[in-house]
C-alpha positions as CSV (number, residue, x, y, z in Angstrom):
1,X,0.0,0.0,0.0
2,X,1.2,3.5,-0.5
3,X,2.8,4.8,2.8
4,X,4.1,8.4,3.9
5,X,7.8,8.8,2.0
6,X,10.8,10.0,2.7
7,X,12.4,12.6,0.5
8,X,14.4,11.2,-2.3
9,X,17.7,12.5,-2.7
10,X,19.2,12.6,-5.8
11,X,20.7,9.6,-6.1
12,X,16.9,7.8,-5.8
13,X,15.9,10.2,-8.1
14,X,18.5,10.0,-11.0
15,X,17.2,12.4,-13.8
16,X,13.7,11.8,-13.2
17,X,13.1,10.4,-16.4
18,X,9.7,8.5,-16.8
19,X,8.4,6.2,-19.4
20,X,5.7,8.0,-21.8
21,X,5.2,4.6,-24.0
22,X,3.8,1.8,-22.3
23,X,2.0,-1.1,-24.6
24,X,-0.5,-3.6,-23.2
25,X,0.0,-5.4,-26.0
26,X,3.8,-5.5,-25.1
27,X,3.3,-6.1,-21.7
28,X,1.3,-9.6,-22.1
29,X,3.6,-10.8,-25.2
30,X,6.6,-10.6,-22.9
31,X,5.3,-11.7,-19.9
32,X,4.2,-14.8,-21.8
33,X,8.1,-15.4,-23.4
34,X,10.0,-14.7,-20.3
35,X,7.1,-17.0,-18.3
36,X,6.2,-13.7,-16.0
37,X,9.6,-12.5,-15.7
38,X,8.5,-9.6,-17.8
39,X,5.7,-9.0,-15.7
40,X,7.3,-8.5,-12.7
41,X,10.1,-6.0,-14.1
42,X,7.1,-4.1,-15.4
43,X,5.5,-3.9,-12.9
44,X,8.7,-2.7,-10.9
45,X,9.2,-0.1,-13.3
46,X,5.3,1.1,-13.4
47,X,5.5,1.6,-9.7
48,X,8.9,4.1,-9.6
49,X,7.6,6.2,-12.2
50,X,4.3,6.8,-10.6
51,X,6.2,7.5,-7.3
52,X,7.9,10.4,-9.6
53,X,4.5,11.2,-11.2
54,X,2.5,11.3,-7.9
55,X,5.6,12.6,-5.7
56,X,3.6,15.5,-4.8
57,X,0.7,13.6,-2.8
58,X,3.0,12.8,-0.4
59,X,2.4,9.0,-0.8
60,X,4.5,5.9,-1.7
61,X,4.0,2.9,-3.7
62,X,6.1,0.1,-2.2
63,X,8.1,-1.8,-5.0
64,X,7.4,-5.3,-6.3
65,X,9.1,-7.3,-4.1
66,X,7.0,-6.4,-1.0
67,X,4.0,-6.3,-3.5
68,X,5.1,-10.2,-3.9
69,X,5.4,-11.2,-0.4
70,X,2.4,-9.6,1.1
71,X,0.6,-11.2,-2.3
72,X,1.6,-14.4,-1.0
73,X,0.3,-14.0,2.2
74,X,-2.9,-13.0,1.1
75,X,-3.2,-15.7,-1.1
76,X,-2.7,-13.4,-4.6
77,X,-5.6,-10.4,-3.3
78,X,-2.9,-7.7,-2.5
79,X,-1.5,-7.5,-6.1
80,X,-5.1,-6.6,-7.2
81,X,-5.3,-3.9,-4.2
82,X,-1.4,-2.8,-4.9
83,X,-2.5,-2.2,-8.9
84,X,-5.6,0.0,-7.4
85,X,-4.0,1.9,-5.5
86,X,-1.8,2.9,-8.0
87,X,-4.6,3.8,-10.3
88,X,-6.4,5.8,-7.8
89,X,-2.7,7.5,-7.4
90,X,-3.3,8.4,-11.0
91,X,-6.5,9.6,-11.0
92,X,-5.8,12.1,-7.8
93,X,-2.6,13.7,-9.6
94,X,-3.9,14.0,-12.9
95,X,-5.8,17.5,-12.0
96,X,-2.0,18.5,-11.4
97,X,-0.8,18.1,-14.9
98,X,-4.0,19.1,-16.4
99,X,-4.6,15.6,-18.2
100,X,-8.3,14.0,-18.0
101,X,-8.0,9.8,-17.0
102,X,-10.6,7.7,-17.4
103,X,-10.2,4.9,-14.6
104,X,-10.3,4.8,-10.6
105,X,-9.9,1.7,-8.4
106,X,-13.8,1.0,-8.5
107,X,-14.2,1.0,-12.2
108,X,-10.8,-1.7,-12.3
109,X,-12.2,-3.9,-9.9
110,X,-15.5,-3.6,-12.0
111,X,-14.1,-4.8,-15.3
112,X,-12.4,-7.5,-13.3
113,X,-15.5,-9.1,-11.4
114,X,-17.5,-8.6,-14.7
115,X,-15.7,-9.7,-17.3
116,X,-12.7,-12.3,-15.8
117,X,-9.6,-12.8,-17.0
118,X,-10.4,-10.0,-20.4
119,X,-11.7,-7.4,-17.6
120,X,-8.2,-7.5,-16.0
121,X,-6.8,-6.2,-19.4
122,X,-9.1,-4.3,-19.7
123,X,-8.4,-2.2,-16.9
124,X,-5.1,-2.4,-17.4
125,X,-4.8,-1.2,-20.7
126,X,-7.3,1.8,-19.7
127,X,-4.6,2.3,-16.4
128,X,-1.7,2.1,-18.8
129,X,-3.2,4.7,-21.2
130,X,-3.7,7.1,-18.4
131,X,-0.4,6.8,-17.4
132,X,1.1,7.7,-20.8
133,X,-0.8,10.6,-20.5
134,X,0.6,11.9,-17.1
135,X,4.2,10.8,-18.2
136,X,4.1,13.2,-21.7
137,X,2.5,15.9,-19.4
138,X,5.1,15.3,-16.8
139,X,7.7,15.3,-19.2
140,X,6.7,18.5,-21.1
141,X,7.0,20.2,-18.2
142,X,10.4,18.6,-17.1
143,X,12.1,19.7,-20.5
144,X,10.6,23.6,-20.4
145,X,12.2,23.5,-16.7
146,X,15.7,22.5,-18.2
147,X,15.3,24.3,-21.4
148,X,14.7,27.4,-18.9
149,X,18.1,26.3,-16.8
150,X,20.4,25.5,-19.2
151,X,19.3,28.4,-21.7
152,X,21.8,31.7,-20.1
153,X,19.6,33.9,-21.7
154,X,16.3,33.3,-20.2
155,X,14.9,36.2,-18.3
156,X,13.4,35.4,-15.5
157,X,10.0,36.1,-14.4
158,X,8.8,40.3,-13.2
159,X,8.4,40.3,-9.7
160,X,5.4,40.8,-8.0
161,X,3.8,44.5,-8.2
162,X,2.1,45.8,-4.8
163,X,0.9,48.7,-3.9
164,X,2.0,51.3,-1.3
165,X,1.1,54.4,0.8
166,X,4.2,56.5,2.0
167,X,4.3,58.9,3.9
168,X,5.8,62.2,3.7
169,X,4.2,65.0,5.9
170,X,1.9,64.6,8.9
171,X,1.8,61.8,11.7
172,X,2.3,59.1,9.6
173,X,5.6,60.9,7.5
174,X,8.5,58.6,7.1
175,X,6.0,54.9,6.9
176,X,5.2,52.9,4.3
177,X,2.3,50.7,4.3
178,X,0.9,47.7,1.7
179,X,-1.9,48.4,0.2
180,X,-3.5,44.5,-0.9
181,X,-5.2,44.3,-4.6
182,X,-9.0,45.3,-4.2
183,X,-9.1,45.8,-0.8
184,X,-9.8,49.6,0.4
185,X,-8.2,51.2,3.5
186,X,-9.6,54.0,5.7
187,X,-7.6,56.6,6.3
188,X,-9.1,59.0,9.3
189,X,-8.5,60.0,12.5
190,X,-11.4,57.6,14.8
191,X,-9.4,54.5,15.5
192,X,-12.7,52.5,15.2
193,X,-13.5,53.0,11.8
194,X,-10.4,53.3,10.1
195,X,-7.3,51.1,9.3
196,X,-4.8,53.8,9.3
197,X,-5.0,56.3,11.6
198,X,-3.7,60.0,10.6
199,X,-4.0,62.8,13.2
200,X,-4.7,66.4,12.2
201,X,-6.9,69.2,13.6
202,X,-8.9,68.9,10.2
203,X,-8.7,65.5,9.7
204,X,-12.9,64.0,9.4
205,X,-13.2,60.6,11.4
206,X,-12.9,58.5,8.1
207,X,-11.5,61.1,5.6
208,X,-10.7,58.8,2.6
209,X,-10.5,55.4,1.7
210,X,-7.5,54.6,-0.8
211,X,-7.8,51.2,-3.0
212,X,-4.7,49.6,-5.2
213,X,-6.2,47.8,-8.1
214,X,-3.7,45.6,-9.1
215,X,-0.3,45.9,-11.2
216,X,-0.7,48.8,-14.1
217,X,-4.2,49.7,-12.6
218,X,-3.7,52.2,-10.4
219,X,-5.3,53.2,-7.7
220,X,-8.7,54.3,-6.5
221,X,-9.7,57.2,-3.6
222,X,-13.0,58.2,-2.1
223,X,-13.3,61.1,-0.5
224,X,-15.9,61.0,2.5
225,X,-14.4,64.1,4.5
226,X,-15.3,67.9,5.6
227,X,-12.3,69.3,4.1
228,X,-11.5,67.5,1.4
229,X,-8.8,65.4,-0.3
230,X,-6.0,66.8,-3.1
231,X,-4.4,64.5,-5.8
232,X,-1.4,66.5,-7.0
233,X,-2.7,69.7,-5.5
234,X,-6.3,69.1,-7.3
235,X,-9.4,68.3,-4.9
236,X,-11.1,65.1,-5.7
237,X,-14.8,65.2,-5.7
238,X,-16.6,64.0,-2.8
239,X,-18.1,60.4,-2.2
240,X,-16.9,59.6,-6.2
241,X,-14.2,56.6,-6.3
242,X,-11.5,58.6,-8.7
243,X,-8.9,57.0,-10.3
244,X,-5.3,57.8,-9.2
245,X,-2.3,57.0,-10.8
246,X,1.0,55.7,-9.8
247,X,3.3,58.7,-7.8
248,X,0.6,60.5,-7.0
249,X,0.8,62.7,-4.2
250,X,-1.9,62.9,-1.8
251,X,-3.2,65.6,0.3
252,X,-5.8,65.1,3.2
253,X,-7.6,68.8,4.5
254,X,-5.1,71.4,5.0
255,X,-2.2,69.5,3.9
256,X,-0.1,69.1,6.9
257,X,-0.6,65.1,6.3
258,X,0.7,64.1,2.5
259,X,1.4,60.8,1.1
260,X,2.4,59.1,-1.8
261,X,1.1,56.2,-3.7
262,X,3.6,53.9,-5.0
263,X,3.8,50.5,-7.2
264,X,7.2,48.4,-6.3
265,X,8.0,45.1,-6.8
266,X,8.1,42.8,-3.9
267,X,12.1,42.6,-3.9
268,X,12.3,46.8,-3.6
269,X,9.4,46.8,-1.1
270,X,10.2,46.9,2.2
271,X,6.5,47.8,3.8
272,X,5.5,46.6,7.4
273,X,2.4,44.9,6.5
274,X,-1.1,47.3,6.6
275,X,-3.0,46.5,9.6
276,X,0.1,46.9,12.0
277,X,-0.2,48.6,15.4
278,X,0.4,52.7,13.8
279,X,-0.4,54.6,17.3
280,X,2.3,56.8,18.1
């Protein structure tokens, strides 16, 4: 039966090839020439590959030669149970490499009880096709993942855009704050209503609410104050979500509290995370 696994090292692992072309019709004409010697190094095979297929479930199909002895003991049942449980190991992975298989352990034992002897090859001919299918998927993958290593000039991927609030004037100068994609933040001075809280004679209790919409989209601000909120030394209108670019500087009331809004990568953003105690 599959059992919790240790983590191969590389040695277990070797290149991680895995076999994209296995034949039923192969698979019974040399079982029958080598008298089931065939069978057996199948078999073998079958079960290390879906161990590299599968890896990620966290599970482990034992090899053959425990699949033999506890066979024996159970008077033949286990290698039908061992051969399910690798199908169902199959079936739970295939979402992973975007690949649709047709079989799970209930449908093999089916075709078995059914139809004997021409069930059983049945199912294995429908477990060996789904197999194919993870192993081209799997290997796909694998040879974009070396293409992408061995190739110098591969760029690798942008990092990450998030927005910020930074302050420059005010009780909050000198912080910088993560502003999460579609989520808005209060800015005001009641520390009840608002997730940032910015002190000011002529600051309203929840002055403005300041939204990043995602890399290249800017950023939206409402304005629900008294005395009003300036983008780049223009006043916004009131209660109207108003789009606000990258930069911008950001004026509540009189002024004395100014911030900027900012789009950085994750690697040059150094932001405590928004939420965090900001009482002074």
């Amino acid at each position: 039966m599959p059992e919790r696994c240790r983590k191969r090292t590389n040695q277990d692992r070797g290149t991680d090839e895995v076999k994209q072309d296995r034949s039923l019709l192969l698979y019974v004409l040399l079982s029958f020439v080598t008298f089931s010697v065939y069978h057996f190094y199948f078999m073998d095979l079958w079960a290390k590959d879906v161990n590299i297929l599968c890896e990620k479930d966290g599970k482990h199909t034992v090899g053959v030669e425990k699949m033999m002895l506890f066979s024996v003991l159970t008077f033949g049942v286990y290698k039908y149970v061992w051969i399910a449980e690798i199908v169902d190991r199959i079936r739970d992975n295939a979402a992973e490499y975007d690949v649709e298989v047709r079989q799970d352990s209930e449908t093999f034992f089916v075709w078995m009880i059914l139809v004997p002897v021409l069930g059983y090859l049945v199912a294995m001919y429908r477990a060996i096709q789904d197999t194919n299918r993870l192993a081209e998927a799997y290997e796909r993958s694998r040879q974009k993942r070396t293409e992408v290593h061995d190739n110098p000039n591969t760029k690798p991927p942008p990092p990450c855009m998030r927005g910020r609030l930074s302050g420059l004037t005010g009780s909050l100068a000198g912080r910088s704050f993560e502003l999460i994609p579609g989520r808005s933040v209060e800015l005001g001075r009641n520390p009840a209503e608002v997730s940032l809280i910015v002190r000011g004679e002529k600051i309203s209790r929840i002055h403005c609410t300041v939204q990043y919409n995602g890399k290249d989209l800017g950023f939206n601000i409402t304005d629900h104050s008294r005395n009003g909120v300036f983008v780049n030394g223009v006043r916004i209108p009131y209660n109207v979500p108003t789009y606000v670019s990258g930069k911008s500087i950001v004026a509540l009331a009189d002024g004395a509290n100014k911030f900027q809004l900012i789009e950085a990568a994750d690697e040059d953003d150094r932001s405590p995370a928004l939420g965090a105690d900001n009482e002074e």
